[in-house]
C-alpha positions as CSV (number, residue, x, y, z in Angstrom):
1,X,107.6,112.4,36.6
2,X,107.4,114.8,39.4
3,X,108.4,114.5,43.0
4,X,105.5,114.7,44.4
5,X,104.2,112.1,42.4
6,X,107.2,109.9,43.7
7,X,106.3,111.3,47.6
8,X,102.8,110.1,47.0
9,X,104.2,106.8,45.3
10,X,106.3,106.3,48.2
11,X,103.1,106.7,50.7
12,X,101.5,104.0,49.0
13,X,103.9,101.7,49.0
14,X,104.1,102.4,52.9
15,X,100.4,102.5,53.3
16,X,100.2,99.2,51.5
17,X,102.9,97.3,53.8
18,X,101.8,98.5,56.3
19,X,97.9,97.0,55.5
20,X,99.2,94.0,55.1
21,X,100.6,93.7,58.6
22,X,97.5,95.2,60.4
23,X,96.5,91.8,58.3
24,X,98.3,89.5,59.6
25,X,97.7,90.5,63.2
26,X,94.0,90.5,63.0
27,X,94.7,87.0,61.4
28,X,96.9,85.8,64.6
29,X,94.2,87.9,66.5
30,X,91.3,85.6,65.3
31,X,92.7,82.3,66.5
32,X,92.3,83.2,70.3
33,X,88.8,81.7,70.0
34,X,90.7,78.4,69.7
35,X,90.8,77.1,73.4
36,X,93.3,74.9,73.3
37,X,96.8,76.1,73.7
38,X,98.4,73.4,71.5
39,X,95.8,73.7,68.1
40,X,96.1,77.3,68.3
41,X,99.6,77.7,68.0
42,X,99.2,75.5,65.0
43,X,96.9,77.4,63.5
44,X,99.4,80.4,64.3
45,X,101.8,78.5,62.7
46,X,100.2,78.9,59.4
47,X,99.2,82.0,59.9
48,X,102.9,82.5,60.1
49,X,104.2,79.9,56.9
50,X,101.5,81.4,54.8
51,X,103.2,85.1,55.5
52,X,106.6,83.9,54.5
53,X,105.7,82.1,51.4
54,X,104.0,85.0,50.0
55,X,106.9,87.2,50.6
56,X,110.0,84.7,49.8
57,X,111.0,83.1,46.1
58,X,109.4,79.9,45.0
59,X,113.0,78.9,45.5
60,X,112.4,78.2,49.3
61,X,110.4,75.8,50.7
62,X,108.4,77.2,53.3
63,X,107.6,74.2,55.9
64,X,107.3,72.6,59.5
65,X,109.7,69.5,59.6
66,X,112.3,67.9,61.5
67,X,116.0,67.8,60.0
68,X,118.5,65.3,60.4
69,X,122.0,64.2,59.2
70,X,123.6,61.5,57.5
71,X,124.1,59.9,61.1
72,X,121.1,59.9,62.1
73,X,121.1,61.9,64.2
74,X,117.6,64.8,64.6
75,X,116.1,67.9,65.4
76,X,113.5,69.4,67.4
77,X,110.5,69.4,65.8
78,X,110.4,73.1,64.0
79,X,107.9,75.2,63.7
80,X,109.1,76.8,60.3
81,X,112.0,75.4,58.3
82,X,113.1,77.7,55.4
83,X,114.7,75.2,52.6
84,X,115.9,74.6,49.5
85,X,113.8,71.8,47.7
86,X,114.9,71.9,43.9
87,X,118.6,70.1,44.9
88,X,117.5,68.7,48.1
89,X,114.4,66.4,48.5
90,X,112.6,66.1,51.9
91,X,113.1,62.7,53.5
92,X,110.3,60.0,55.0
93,X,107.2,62.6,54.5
94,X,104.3,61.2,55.6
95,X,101.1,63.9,55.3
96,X,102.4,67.3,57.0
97,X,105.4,65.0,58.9
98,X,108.8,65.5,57.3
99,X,112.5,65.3,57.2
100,X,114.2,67.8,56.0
101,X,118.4,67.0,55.4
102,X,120.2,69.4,57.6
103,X,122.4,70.4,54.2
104,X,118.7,72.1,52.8
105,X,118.3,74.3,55.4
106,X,118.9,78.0,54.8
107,X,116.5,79.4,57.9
108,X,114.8,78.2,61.1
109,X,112.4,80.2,63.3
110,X,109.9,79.3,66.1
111,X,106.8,80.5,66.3
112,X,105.5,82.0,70.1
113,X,102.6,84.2,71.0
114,X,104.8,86.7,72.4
115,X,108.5,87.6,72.6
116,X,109.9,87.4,76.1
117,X,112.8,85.6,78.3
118,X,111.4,82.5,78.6
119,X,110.8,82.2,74.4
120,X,113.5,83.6,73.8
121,X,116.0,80.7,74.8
122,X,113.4,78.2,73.9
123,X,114.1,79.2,70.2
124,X,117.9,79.5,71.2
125,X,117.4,75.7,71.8
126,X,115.3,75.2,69.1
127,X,118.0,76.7,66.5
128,X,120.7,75.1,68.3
129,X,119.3,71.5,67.6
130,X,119.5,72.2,64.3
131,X,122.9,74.0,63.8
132,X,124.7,71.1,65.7
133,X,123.9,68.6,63.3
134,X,126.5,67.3,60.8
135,X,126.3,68.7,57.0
136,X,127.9,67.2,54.4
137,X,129.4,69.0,51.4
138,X,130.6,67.6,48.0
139,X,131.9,69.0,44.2
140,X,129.8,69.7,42.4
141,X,130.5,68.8,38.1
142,X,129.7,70.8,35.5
143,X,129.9,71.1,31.7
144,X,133.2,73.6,32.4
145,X,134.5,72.0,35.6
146,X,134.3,71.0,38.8
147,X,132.7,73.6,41.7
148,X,134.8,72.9,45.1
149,X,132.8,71.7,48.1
150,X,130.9,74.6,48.9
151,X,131.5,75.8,53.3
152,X,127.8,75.3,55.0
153,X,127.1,78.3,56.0
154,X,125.4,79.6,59.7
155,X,121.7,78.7,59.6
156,X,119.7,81.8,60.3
157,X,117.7,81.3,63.4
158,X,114.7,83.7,64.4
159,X,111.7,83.7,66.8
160,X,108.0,85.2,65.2
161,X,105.3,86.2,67.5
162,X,102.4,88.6,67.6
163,X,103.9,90.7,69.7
164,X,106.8,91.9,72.2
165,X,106.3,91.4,76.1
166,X,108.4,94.0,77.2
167,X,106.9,97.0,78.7
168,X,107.8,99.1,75.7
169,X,106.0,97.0,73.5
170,X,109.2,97.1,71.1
171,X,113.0,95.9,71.2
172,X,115.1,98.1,73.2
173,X,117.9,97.6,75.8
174,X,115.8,95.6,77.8
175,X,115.1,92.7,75.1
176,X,119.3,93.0,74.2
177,X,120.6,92.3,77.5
178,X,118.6,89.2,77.2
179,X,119.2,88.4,73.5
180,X,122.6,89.2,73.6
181,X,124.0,85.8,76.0
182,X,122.4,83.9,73.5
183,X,125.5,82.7,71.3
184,X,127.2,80.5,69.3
185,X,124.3,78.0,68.5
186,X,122.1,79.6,70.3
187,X,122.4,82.5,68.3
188,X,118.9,84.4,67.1
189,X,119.6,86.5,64.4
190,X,116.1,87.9,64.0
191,X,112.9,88.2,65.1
192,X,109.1,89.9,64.5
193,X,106.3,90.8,66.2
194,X,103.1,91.4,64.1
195,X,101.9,94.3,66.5
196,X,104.8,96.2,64.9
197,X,108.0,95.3,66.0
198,X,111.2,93.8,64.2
199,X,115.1,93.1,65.2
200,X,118.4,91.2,63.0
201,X,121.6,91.0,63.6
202,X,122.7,90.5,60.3
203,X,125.2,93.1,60.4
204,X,126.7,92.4,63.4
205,X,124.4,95.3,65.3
206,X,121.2,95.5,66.2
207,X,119.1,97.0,63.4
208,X,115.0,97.5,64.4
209,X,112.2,98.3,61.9
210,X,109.7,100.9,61.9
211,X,106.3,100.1,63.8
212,X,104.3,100.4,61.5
213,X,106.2,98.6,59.0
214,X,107.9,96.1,60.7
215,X,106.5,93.1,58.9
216,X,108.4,94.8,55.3
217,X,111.3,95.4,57.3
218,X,111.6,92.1,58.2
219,X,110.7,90.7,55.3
220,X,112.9,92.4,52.8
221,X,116.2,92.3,55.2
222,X,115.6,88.1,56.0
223,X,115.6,88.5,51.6
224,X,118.9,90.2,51.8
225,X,119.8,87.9,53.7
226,X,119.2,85.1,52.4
227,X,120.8,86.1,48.6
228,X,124.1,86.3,50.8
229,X,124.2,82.7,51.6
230,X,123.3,81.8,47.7
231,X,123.1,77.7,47.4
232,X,123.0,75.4,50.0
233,X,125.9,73.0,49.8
234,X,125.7,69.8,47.4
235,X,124.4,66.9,49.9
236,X,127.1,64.2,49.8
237,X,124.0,61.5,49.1
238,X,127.1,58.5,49.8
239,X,127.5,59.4,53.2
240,X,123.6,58.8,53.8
241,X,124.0,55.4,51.8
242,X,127.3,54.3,53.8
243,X,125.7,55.1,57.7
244,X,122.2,52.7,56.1
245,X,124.9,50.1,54.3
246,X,126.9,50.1,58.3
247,X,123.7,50.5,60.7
248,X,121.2,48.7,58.4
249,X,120.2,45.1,59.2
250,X,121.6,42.5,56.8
């Protein structure tokens, strides 16, 4: 095979990508003929679920939901909860209405038509009403053994938009001295901008995508990710049955 063959290769692959993000935004575009404020960022929302589906194994569940913990205690609703559905069922669904356990969760993100101050901490909210719930963690048995309680990990958190409202139209110094007093909880670790702009934290530094590939940036590095956190932790299914057995009406 030649190189040039590989350089042209190469193109397409960036060609392609990048297609499929000039996609999305004309998708996001389309559903400002929706009037109302409240039905179009539902529709975004989709726009948005649809997008990380495609792009993330069949082993996450791709969803809006609430998520709780074995005390009962809840979440903001979420806009897009990224978790694991093989180990961990969804709780009390009722149509597009769920409960996701807060031990399932791998990845929460809010969904905003643009990417400023103000959304910014809303997320940080968002993310934090999730991280501060309890998680449960138990051994797990196996034909050879026993697997220890496995450590919950931090939930990613991330914010997904159509695009940046900064006057650079990108991420940049600007967008980190806001970004960077939100902590602990609050913590976003990512974010995207479907007009072609991407930022994570992963690494403990800021890291941006390319413009016109931001959406594969993203994409690929929320992957990477994600294989770094592996399972979520066995759910400790007793502790749900002890706190309906003490709070539940005899």
């Amino acid at each position: 095979m030649s190189l040039d063959h590989d350089i042209n290769n190469n193109d397409f692959l960036l060609e392609a990508f990048a297609a499929e993000q000039v996609c999305l935004c004309a998708s996001l575009n389309s559903s400002k003929r929706i009037t109302h404020n409240g039905d179009r960022g539902e529709v975004n929302e989709l726009f948005f679920i649809d997008f990380l589906r495609r792009y993330l194994p069949n082993r996450y569940t791709v969803e809006k939901a609430i998520v709780l913990d074995h005390t009962g205690a809840v979440s903001d609703s979420i806009d897009i909860v990224v978790f694991d559905r093989q180990y961990t069922p969804t709780l009390l669904d009722n149509n597009h209405h769920r409960y996701v356990p807060a031990e399932a969760v791998y990845a929460v993100f809010e969904c905003k038509p643009t990417i400023n101050k103000g959304y910014l901490e809303y997320a940080a909210k968002k993310a934090a009403s999730v991280r501060k719930l309890k998680r449960t963690s138990i051994s797990i048995h196996h034909a050879g053994g026993t697997y220890p309680p496995k450590e919950p990990f931090h939930i990613v958190a991330g914010i997904l938009s159509i695009n940046v409202d900064w006057e650079s139209g990108v991420f940049g110094e600007p967008f980190e001295a806001v970004h960077s007093y939100l902590t602990g909880d609050e913590q976003l670790d990512c974010g995207f901008a479907a007009y072609g702009a991407s930022f994570d934290i992963y690494d403990g530094k800021y890291s941006y995508g390319p413009r016109q590939n931001a959406l594969a940036y993203f994409a690929f590095r929320l992957l990477a990710k994600l294989q770094t956190l592996a399972t979520v932790p066995a759910v400790n299914w007793q502790a749900y049955a002890n706190a309906i057995a003490e709070h539940g009406i005899r």
